[in-house]
MIRO-508820 format. One record per residue (C-alpha): residue number from 1; x, y, z. Coordinates in Angstrom, 1 decimal. Each point is the difference from the previous one (the first is absolute). Example, Ala and Ser with C-alpha at 12.3 -4.5 7.8 and 13.67 -1.06 7.14 Angstrom:
BEGIN
LUMVEX  nr     px     py     pz
LUMVEX   1   12.3   -4.5    7.8
LUMVEX   2    1.4    3.4   -0.7
END
This chain:
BEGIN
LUMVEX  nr     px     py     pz
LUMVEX   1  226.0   -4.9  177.5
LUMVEX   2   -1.4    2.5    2.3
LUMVEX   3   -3.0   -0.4    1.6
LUMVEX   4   -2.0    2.8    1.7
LUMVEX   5   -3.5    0.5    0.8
LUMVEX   6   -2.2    1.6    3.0
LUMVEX   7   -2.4   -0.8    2.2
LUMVEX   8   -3.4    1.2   -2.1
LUMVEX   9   -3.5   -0.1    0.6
LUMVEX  10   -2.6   -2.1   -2.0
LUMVEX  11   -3.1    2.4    1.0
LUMVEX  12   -2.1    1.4   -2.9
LUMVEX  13    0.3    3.3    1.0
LUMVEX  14    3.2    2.4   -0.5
LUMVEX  15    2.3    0.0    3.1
LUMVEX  16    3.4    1.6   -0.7
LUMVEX  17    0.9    2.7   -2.2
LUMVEX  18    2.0   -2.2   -2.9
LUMVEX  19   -3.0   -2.3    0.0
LUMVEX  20   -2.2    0.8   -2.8
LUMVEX  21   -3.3   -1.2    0.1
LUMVEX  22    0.2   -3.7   -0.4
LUMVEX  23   -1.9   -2.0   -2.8
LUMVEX  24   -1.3   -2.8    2.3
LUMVEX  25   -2.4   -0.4    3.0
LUMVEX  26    2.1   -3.1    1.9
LUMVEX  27    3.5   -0.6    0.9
LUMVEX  28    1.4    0.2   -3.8
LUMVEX  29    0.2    3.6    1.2
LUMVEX  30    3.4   -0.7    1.7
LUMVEX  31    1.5   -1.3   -3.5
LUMVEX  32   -1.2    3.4   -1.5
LUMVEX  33    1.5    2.1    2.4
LUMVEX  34    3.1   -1.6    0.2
LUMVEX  35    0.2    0.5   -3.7
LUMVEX  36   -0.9    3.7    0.6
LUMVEX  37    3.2    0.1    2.5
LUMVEX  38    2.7   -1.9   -2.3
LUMVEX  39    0.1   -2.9    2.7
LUMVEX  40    0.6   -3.4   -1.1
LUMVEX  41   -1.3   -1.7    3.3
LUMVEX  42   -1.9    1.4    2.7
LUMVEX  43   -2.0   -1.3    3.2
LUMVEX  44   -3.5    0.5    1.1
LUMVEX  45   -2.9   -0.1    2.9
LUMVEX  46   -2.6   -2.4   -0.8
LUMVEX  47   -2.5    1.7    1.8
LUMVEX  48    0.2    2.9    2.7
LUMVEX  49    3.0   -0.6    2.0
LUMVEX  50   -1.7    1.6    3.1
LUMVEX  51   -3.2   -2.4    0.5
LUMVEX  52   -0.4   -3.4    0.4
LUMVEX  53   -0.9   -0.9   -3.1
LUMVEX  54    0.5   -2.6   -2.7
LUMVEX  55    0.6    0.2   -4.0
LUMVEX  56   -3.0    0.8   -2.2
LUMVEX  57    0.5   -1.4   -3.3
LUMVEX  58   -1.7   -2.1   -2.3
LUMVEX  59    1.8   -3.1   -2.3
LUMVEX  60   -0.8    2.4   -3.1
LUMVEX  61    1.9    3.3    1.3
LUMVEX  62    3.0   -2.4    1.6
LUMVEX  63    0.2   -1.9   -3.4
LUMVEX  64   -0.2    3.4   -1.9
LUMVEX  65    2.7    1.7    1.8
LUMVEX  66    2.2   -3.1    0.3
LUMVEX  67   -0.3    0.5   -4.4
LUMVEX  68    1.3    3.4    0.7
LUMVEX  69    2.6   -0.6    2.3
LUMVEX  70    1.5   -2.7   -2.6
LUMVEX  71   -0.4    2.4   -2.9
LUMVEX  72    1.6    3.1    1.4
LUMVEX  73    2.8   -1.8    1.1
LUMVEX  74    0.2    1.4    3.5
LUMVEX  75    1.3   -1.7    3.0
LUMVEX  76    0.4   -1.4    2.7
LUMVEX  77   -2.6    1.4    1.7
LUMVEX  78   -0.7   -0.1    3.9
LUMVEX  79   -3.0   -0.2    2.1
LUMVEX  80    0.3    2.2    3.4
LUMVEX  81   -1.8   -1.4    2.8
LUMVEX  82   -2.5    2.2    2.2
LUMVEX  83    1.7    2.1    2.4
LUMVEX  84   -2.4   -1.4    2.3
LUMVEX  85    1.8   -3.9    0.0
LUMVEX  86    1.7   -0.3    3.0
LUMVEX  87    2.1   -3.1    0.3
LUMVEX  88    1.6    0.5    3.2
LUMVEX  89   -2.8    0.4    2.0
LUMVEX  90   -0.8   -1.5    3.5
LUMVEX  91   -3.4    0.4   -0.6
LUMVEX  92   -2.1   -3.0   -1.3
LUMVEX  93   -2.9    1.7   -2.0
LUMVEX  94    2.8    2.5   -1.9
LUMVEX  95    1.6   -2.5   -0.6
LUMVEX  96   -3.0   -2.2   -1.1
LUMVEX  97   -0.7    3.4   -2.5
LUMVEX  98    3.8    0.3   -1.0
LUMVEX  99    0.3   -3.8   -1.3
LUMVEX 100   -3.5    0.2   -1.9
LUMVEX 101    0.8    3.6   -1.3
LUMVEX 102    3.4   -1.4   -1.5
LUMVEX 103   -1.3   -3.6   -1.4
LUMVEX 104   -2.4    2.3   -1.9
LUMVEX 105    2.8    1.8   -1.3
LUMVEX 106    1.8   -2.6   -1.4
LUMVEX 107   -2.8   -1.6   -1.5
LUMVEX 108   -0.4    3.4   -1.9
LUMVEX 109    3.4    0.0   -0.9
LUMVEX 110   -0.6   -3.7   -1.7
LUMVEX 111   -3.7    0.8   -1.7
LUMVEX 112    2.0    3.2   -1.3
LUMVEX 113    3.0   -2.1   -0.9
LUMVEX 114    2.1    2.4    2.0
LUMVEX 115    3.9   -1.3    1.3
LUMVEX 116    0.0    1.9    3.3
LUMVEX 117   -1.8    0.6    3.4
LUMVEX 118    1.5    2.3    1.8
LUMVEX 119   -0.2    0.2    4.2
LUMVEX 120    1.0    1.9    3.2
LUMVEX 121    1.0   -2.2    3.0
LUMVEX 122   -2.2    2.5    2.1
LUMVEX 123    0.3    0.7    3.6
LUMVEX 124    0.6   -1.7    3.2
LUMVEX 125   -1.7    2.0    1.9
LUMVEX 126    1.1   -1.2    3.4
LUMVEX 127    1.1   -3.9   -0.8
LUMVEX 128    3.5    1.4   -0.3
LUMVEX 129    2.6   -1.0   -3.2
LUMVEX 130    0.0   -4.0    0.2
LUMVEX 131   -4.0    0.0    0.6
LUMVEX 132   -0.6    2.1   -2.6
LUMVEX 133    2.2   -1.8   -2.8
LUMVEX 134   -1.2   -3.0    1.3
LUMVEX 135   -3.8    1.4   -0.1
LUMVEX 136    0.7    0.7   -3.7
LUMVEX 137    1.4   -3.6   -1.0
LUMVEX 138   -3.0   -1.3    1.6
LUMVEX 139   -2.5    2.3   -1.8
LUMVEX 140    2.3   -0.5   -3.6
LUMVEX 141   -0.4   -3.6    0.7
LUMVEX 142   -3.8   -0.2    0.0
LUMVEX 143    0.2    1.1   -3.8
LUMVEX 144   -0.1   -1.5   -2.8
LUMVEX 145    2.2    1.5   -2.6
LUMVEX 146   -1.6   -0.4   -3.8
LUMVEX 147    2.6   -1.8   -2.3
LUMVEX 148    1.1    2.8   -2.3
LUMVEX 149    0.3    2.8    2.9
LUMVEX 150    2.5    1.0    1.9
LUMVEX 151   -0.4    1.5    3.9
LUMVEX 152    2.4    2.8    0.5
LUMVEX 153    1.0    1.2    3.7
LUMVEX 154    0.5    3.8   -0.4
LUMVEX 155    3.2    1.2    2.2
LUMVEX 156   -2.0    3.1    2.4
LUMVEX 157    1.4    3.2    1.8
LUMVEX 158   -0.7   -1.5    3.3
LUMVEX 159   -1.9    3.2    1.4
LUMVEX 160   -1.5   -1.4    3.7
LUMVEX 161   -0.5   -3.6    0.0
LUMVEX 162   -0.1   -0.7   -3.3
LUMVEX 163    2.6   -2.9   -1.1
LUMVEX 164    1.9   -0.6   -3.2
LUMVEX 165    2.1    3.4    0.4
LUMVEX 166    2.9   -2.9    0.0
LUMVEX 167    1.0   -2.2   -2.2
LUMVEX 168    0.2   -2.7    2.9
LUMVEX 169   -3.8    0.1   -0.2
LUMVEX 170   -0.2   -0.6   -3.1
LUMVEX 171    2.3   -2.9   -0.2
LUMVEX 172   -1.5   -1.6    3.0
LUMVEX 173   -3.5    0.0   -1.5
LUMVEX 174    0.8   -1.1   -3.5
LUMVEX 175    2.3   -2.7    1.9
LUMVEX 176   -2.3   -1.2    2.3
LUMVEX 177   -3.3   -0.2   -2.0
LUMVEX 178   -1.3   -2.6   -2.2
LUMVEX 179    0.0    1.9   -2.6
LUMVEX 180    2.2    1.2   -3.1
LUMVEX 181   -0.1    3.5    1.1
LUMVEX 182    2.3    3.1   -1.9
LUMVEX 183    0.6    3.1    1.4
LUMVEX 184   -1.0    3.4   -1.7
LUMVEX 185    2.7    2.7    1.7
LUMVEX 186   -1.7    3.7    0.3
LUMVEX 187    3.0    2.9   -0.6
LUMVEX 188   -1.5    2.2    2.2
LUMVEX 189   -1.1   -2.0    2.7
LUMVEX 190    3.3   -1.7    0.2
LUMVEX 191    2.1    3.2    0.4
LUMVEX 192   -2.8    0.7    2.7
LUMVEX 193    1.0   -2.4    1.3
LUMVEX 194    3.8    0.3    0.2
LUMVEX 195    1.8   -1.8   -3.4
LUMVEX 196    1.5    3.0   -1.4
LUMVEX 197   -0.8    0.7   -3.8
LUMVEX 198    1.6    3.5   -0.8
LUMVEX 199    3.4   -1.1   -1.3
LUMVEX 200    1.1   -2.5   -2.3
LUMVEX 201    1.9   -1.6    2.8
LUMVEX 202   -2.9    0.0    2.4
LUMVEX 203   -2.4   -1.6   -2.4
LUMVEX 204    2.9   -2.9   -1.3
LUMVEX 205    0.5   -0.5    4.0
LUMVEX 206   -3.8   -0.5    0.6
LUMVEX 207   -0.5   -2.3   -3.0
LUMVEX 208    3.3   -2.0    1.5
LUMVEX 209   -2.6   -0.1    3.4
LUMVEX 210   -3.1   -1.0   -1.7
LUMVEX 211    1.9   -2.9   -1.7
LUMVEX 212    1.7   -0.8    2.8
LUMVEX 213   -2.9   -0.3    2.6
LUMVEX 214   -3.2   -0.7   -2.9
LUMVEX 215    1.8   -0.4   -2.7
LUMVEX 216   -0.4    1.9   -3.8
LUMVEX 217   -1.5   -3.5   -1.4
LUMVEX 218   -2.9    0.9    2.0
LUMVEX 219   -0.4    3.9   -0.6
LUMVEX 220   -3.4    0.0   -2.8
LUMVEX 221   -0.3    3.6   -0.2
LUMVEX 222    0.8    3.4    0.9
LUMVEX 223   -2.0    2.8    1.1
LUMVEX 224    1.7    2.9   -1.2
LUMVEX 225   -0.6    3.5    2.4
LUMVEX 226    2.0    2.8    1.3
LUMVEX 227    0.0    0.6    3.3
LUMVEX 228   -1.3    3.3    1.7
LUMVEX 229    1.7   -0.8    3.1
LUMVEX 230    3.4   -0.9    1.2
LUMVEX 231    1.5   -3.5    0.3
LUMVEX 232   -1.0   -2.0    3.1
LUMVEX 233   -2.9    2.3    0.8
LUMVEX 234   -2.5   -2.5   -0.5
LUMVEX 235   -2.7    2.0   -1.5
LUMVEX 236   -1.5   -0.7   -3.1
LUMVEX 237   -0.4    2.5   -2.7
LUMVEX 238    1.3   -0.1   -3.4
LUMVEX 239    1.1    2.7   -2.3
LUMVEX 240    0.8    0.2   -3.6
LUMVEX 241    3.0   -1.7   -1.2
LUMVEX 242    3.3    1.8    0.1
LUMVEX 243   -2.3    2.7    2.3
LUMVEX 244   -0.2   -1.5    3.2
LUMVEX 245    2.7   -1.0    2.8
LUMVEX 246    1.8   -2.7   -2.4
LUMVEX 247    0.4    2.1   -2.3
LUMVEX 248    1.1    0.1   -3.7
LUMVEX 249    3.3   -1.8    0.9
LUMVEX 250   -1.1   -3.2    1.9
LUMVEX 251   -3.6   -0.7   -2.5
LUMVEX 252    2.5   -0.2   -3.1
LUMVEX 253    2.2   -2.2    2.1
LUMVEX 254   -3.2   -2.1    0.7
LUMVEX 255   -1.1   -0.1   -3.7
LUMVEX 256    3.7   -0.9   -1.4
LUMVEX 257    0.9   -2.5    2.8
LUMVEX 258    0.8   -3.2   -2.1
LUMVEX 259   -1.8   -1.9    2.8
LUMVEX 260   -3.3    2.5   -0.7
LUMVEX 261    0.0    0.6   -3.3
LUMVEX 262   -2.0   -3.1   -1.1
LUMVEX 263   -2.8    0.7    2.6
LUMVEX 264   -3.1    1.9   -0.5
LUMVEX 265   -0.6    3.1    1.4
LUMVEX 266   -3.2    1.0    1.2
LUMVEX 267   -0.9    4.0    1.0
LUMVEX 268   -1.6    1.0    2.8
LUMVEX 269    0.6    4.0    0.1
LUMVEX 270   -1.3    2.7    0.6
LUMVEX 271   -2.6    1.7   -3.1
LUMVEX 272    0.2    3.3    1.3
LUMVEX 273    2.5    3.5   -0.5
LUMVEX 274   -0.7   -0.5   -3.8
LUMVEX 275    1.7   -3.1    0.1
LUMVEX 276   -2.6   -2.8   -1.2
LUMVEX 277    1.0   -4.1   -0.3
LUMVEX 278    1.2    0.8   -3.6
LUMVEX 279    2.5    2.5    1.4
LUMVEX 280    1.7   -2.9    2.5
LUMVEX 281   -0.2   -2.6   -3.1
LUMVEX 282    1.9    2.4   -2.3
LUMVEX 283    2.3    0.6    3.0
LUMVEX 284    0.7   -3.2    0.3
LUMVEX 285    1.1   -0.3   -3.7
LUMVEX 286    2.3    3.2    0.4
LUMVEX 287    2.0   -1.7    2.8
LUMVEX 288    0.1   -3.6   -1.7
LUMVEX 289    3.2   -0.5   -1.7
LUMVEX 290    0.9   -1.7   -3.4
LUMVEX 291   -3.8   -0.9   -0.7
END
């Protein structure tokens, strides 16, 4: 069965144009606006993902939206971590921020009865490849991981310092930490990053990598994006699917891969040229074969 979703917000207020005004005040809002999308899983911020911050919820709303969750149906669902955590870090008080920030996180993700926290290795910024990954065992080790939930290590396009562009990183951390940790692999970000995806043959090739070097056993969740910019570029921005630098050919080789087919796939495009969340999830049907 195919499961799709997008990343959705759980504020009150309308924030996308397929979003119709929600029913609820608290973080039930993300079931209702998956609904309005026809997404069967999704992800969401907790709070703001540009503070420092922590979860505001109360047992009532986390007990009323875990009802909701288990009545529509829906999942997996994801937690994304604040864009702030920086794992890789030489420095003691981010990092200090980054491990609280995170452990917060996953508690939310167990209160909310949620299968997935989802987390960027971060930057280096200086230490160099084996500090950094080494940096972000250490921090990853300081946690501790709710029974129940899951920690994801999201593959990245590797723009500057920032690590997990390969999949070496990724194997190394999981490998090395105490942890059970999976790995979440980001389309767009990983043809950023130089894993081709626009032909069937490029994407069965760069499944054969990830097996070979993390291994598919591992791989959680997929974060399904175009790319607006070329393979190996590095930069991250994504674009509708089938409408970016992937293109139409390499995201229905993703989707029918028989190695991909049972993984969830989260959105993360763009809601913009009249093209809203809804658009990308209906997309997503169109190119998903014998469903």
């Amino acid at each position: 069965m195919l499961r799709v979703g997008a990343h959705v917000s759980i504020a009150a207020s309308r924030t996308s144009s397929d979003d119709e005004t929600p029913p609820y005040g608290d973080v039930r809002n993300a079931v209702f606006r998956q609904e309005a999308i026809g997404g069967n899983c999704g992800q969401i911020f907790t709070t703001s993902p540009q503070v420092w911050r922590e979860p505001e919820f109360d047992d009532e709303e986390a007990t009323a939206f875990r009802d909701l969750v288990a009545e529509s149906g829906m999942g997996p669902w994801v937690v994304h971590s604040s864009y702030l955590v920086n794992l890789c870090t030489p420095k003691a008080d981010l990092r200090e921020k980054s491990v609280r920030s995170l452990q917060c996180e996953l508690d939310a993700a167990e209160r909310l009865g949620l299968e997935y926290v989802n987390v960027h290795l971060g930057a280096h910024t200086g230490a160099g490849v084996d500090g950094g990954l080494s940096n972000a065992v250490a921090a990853l080790d300081e946690l501790e991981v709710p029974e129940g939930v899951r920690l994801l290590l999201e593959s990245d396009a590797g723009s500057g310092t920032k690590l997990g562009d390969e999949f070496e990183h990724l194997a190394r951390v999981r490998e090395d930490s105490r942890h059970d940790l999976e790995v979440c692999v980001d389309t767009a970000h990983a043809f950023a990053a130089g894993y081709d995806l626009s032909t069937a043959d490029a994407v069965a090739e760069t499944v054969t990598e990830f097996d070979d070097v993390v291994g598919l056993e591992h791989l959680e969740c997929v974060h399904l994006n175009d790319s607006k910019h070329a393979c190996g570029t590095h930069k991250d921005e994504h674009a509708h699917v089938g409408e970016g630098e992937i293109g139409v050919e390499g995201m229905r080789a993703v989707l029918n891969h028989p190695d991909l087919r049972d993984v969830p796939f989260v959105l993360e495009t763009p809601t913009e040229d009249g093209k809203s969340y809804a658009w990308n999830v209906s997309r997503v049907r169109e190119l998903r074969e014998d469903e």
